[in-house]
C-alpha positions as CSV (number, residue, x, y, z in Angstrom):
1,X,17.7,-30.1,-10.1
2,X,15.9,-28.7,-13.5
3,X,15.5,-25.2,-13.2
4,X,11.8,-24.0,-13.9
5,X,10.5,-21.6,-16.3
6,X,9.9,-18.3,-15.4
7,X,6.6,-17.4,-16.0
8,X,6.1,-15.3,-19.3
9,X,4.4,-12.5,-17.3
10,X,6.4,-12.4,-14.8
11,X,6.8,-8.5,-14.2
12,X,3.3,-8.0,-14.7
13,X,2.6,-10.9,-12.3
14,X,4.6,-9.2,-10.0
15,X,3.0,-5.9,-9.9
16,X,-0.4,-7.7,-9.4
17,X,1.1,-9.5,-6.3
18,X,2.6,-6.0,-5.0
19,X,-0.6,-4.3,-5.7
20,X,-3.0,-6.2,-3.5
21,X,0.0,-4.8,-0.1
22,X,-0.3,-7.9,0.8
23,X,3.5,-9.0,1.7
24,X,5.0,-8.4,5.0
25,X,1.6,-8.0,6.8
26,X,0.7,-9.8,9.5
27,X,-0.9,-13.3,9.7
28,X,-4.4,-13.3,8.9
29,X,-6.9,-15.3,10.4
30,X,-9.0,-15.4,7.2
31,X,-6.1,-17.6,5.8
32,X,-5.3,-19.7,9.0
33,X,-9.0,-21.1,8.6
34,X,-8.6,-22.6,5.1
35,X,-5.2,-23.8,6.3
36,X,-6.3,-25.4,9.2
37,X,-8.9,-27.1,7.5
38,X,-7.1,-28.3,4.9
39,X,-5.0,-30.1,7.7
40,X,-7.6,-31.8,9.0
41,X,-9.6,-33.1,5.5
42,X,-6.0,-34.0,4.4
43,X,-4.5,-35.2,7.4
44,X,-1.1,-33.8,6.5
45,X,1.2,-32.2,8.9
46,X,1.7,-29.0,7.1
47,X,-0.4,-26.4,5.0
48,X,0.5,-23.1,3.5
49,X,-0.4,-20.2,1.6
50,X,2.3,-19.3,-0.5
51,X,3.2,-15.9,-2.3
52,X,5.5,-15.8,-5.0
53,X,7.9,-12.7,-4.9
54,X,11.0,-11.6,-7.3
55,X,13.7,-13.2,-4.9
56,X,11.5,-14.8,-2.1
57,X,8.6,-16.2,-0.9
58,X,5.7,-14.9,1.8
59,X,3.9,-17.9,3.8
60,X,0.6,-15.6,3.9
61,X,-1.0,-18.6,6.0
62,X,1.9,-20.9,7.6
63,X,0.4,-24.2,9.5
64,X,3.2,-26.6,10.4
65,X,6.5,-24.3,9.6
66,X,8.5,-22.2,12.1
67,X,9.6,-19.8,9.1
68,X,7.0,-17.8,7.2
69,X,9.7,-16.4,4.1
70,X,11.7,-19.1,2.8
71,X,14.1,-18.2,-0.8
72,X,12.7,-18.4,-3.7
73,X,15.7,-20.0,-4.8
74,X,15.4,-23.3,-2.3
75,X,11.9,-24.2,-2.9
76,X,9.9,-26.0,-5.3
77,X,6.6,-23.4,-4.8
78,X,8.2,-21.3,-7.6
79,X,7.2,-24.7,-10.1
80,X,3.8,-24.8,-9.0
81,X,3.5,-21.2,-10.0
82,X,4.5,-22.5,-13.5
83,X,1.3,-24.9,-14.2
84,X,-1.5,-24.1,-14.9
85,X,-3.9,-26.3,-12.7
86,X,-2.3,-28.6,-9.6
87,X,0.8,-29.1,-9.2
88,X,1.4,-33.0,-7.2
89,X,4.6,-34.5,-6.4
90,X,3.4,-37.8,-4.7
91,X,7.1,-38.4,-3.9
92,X,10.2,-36.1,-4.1
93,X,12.6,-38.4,-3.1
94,X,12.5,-40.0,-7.2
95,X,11.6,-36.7,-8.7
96,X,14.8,-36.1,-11.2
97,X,13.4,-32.0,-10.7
98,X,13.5,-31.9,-7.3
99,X,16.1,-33.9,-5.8
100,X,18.8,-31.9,-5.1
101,X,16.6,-28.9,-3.3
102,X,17.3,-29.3,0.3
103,X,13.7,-29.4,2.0
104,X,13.5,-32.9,0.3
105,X,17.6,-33.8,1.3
106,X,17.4,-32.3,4.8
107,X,14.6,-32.0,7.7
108,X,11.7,-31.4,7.2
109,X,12.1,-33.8,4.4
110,X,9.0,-32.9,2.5
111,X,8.3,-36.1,0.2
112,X,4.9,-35.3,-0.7
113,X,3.6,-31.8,-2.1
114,X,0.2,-30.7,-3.7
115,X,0.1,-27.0,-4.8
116,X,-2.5,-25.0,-6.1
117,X,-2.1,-21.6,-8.2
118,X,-3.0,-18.8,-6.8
119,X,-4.8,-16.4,-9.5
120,X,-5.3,-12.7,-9.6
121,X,-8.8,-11.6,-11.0
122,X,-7.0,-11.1,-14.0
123,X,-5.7,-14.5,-14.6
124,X,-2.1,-14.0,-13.5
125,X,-0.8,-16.2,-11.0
126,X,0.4,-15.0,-7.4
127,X,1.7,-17.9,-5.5
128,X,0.4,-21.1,-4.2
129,X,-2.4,-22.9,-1.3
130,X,-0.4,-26.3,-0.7
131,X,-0.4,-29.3,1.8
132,X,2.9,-31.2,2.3
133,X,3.5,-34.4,4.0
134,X,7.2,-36.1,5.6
135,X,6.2,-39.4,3.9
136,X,4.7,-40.3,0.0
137,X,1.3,-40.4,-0.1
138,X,-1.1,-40.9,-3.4
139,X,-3.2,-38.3,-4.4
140,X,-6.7,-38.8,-6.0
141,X,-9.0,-36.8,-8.3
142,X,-11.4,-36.0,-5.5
143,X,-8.5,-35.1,-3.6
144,X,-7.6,-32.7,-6.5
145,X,-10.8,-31.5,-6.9
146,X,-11.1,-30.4,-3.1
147,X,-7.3,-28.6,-3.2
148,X,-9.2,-26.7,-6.2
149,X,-11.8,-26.0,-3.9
150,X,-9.9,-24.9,-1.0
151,X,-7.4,-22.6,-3.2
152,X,-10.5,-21.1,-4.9
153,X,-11.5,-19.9,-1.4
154,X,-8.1,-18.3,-0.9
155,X,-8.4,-16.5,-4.0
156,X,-12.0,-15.5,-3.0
157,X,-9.8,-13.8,-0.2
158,X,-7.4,-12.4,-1.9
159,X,-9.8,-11.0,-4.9
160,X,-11.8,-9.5,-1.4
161,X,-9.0,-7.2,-0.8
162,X,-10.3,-5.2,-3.8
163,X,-13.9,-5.7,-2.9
164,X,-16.1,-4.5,0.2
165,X,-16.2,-8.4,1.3
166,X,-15.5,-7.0,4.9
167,X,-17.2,-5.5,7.9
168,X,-16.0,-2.3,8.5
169,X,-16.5,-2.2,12.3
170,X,-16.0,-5.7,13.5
171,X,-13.5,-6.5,10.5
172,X,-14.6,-9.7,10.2
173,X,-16.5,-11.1,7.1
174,X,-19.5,-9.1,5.8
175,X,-22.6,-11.2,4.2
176,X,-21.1,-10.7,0.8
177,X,-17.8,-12.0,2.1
178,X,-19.6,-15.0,3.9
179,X,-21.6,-16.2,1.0
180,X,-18.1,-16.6,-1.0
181,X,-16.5,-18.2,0.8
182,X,-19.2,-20.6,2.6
183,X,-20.0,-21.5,-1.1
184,X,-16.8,-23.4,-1.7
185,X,-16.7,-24.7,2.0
186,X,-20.3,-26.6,2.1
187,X,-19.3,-27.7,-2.1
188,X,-16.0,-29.5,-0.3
189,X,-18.2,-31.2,2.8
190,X,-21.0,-32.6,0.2
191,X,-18.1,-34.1,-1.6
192,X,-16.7,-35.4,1.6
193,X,-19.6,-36.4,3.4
194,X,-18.2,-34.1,6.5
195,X,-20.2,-32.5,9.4
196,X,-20.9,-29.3,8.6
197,X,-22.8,-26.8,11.6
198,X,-24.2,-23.4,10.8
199,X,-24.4,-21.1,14.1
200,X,-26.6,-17.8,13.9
201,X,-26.6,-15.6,16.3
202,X,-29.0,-12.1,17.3
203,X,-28.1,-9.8,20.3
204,X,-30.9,-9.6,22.1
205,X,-32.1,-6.2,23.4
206,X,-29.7,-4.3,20.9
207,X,-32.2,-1.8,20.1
208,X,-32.7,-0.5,23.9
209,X,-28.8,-0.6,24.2
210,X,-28.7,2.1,21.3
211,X,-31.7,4.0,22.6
212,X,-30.3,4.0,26.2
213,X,-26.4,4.1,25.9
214,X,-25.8,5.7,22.4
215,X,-24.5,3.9,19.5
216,X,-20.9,4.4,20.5
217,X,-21.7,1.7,22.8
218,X,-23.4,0.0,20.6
219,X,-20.3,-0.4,18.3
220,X,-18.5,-1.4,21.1
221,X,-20.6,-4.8,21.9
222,X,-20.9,-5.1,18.6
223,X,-17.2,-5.1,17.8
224,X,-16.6,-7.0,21.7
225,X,-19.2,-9.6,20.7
226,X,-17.1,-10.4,17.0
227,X,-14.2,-11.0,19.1
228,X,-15.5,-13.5,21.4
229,X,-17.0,-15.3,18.4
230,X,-13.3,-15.1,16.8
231,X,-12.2,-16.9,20.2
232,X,-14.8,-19.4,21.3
233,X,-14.8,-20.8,18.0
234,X,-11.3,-20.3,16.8
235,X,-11.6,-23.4,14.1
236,X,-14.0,-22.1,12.4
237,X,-14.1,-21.7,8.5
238,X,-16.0,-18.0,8.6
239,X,-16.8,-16.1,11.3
240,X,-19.3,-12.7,10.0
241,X,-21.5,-9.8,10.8
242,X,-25.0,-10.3,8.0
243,X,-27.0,-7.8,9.4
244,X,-27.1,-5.1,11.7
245,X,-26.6,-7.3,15.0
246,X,-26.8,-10.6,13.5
247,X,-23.7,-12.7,13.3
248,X,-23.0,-16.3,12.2
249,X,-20.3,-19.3,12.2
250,X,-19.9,-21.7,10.0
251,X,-17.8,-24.7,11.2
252,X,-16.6,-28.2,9.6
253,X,-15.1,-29.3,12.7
254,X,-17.8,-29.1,15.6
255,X,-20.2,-31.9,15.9
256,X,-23.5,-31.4,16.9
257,X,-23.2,-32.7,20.2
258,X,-20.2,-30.4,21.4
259,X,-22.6,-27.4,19.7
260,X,-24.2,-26.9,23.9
261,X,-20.5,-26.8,25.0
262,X,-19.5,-23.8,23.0
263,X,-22.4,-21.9,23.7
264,X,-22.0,-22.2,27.3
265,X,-18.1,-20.7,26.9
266,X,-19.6,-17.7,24.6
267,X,-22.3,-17.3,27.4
268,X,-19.0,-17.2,30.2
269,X,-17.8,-14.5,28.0
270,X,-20.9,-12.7,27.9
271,X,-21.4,-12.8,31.4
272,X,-17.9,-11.3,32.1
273,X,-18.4,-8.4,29.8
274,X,-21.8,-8.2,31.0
275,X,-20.2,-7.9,34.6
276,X,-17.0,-5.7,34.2
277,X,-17.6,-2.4,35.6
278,X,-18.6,0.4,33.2
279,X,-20.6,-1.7,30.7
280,X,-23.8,-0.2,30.8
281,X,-25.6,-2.2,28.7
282,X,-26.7,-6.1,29.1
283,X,-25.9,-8.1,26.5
284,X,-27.3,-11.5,25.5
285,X,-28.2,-13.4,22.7
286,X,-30.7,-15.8,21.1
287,X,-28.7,-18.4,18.4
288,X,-30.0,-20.9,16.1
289,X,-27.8,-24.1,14.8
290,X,-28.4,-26.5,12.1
291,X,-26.4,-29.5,11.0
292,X,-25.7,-29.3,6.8
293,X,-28.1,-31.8,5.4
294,X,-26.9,-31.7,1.8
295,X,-30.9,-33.1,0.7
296,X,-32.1,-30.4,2.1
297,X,-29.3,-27.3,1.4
298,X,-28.7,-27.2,-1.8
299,X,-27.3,-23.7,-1.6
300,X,-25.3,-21.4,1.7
301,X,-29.2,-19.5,1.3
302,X,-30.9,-22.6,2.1
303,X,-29.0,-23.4,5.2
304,X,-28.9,-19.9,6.4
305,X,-32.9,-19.8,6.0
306,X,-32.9,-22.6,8.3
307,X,-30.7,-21.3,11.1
308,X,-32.4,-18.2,10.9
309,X,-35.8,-20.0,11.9
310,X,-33.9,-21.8,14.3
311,X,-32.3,-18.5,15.8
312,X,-36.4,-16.9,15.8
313,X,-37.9,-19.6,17.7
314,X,-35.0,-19.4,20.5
315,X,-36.1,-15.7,20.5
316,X,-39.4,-16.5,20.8
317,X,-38.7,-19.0,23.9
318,X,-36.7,-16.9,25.6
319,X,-38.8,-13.6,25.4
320,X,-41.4,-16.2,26.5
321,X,-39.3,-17.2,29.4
322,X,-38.9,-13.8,30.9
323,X,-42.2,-13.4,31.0
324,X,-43.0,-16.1,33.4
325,X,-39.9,-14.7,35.4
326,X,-41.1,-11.0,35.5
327,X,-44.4,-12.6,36.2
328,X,-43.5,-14.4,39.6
């Protein structure tokens, strides 16, 4: 095995890393999502985000893996780290750098590897966003060019952690944080040609909530309603809170005609939180969904315009549907 370089700023590269308190925290979701869906548009058993420590490593996002800090020492991360753009192996077995490490000799038997440097704001580089397969596998320049893609949205996470890219009540994404991040997703699906859905919700009767129960209670179907977004559409690539109640998901993976069948498991939720003794308030909602028609979207603010209209008129139709009720 040839030894790798050690990066020329390496204690100043490790201060960055230790600065954003990242290590030894708990999984995030925020990573899980551009993990998972680099699984699926690669079709490769296992995808990671990688930090880069002194003596170790920390699997930030760990899809595929039982252990989530592997040694520095027995892994070939640490040479992705040491390029400057990708770092491909399309086949460790013949790689006179690698062959001794014993991932490649010994289960899982990682043959193929595609890494991604992680960057700090400042250029220095932190770790890696990777996919790794059991068996070789080529790797194209559109391949390449949508790993860049998918490791620029992890930095865009990890460059958040020193920006107000989060929503300090529901602690999912803000609209700042959205915009990011949706940004590199919908660039990745044009290349691709995948199905792209945008979801946008508004709680309906919010405002009488507030004015009736207090904001405190407010908060807490605001906060409530985040979480059952989190788990009815647990695939998705960004789940956030744009306005005051106004929420919205963005998913790769949910095609248009499985769109009514999530809706109708939010609206269970709803119904059971709307049911449980002590919540005051009724809570509902009015959603708009549009398919990503990259004619049409040339920007995230193109296809949120849309779903927005979308979301009005299913205001519009419901408010118009009480009214025939309260009519009868």
């Amino acid at each position: 095995m040839i030894k790798p370089p050690t990066p020329h700023d390496e204690t100043f590269r490790l201060q960055s890393l230790h600065s954003l308190k990242i290590l030894n925290t708990h999984p995030n979701d925020r990573y899980d999502r551009i993990t998972r869906l680099a699984m699926r548009i690669f079709d490769v058993p296992i995808a990671l985000v990688s930090l880069i420590d002194k003596d170790r490593q920390w699997f930030q996002s760990c899809q595929g893996l039982d252990t989530c800090e592997p040694s520095r020492e027995i892994s070939f991360f640490r040479y992705a780290i040491a390029q400057e753009d990708l770092f491909v192996i399309e086949d460790a077995r013949f790689d006179k750098r690698l062959i001794d490490i014993s991932l490649i000799t010994a289960e899982p038997n990682f043959c193929f590897y595609a890494g991604y440097p992680l960057k700090s704001q400042s250029g220095t580089r932190l770790g890696t966003m990777c996919i790794i397969d059991g068996v070789p596998r080529s790797f194209s320049a559109q391949d390449a060019e949508t790993l860049q893609e998918m490791g620029q949205m992890v930095e865009g996470e990890l460059h958040a952690l020193t920006q107000a890219t989060t929503d300090e009540l529901t602690l999912i994404s803000n609209r700042r944080g959205f915009t990011a991040i949706s940004a590199h997703v919908l660039s990745i699906c044009r290349h691709l040609k995948r199905t792209t859905s945008l979801l946008m919700f508004d709680l309906d009767g919010f405002k009488e909530i507030n004015d009736k129960f207090g904001h405190q209670f407010g908060d807490k179907a605001l906060i409530d309603f985040a979480k059952f977004l989190l788990k009815n559409f647990r695939d998705a690539d960004v789940v956030a809170r744009i306005g005051g109640d106004e929420f919205c998901v963005l998913c790769t993976n949910l095609e248009e005609i499985n769109i009514p069948i999530a809706l109708e498991r939010l609206q269970k939720k709803i119904d059971e939180w709307n049911a449980f003794p002590g919540q005051k308030g009724m809570l509902g909602f009015s959603v708009g969904t549009i398919m990503f028609d990259p004619d049409r979207h040339a920007s995230i603010d193109d296809l949120i315009h849309d779903a927005d209209q979308a979301m009005y008129n299913d205001k519009r139709s419901r408010r118009k549907d009480n009214l025939v009720e309260e009519a009868k």
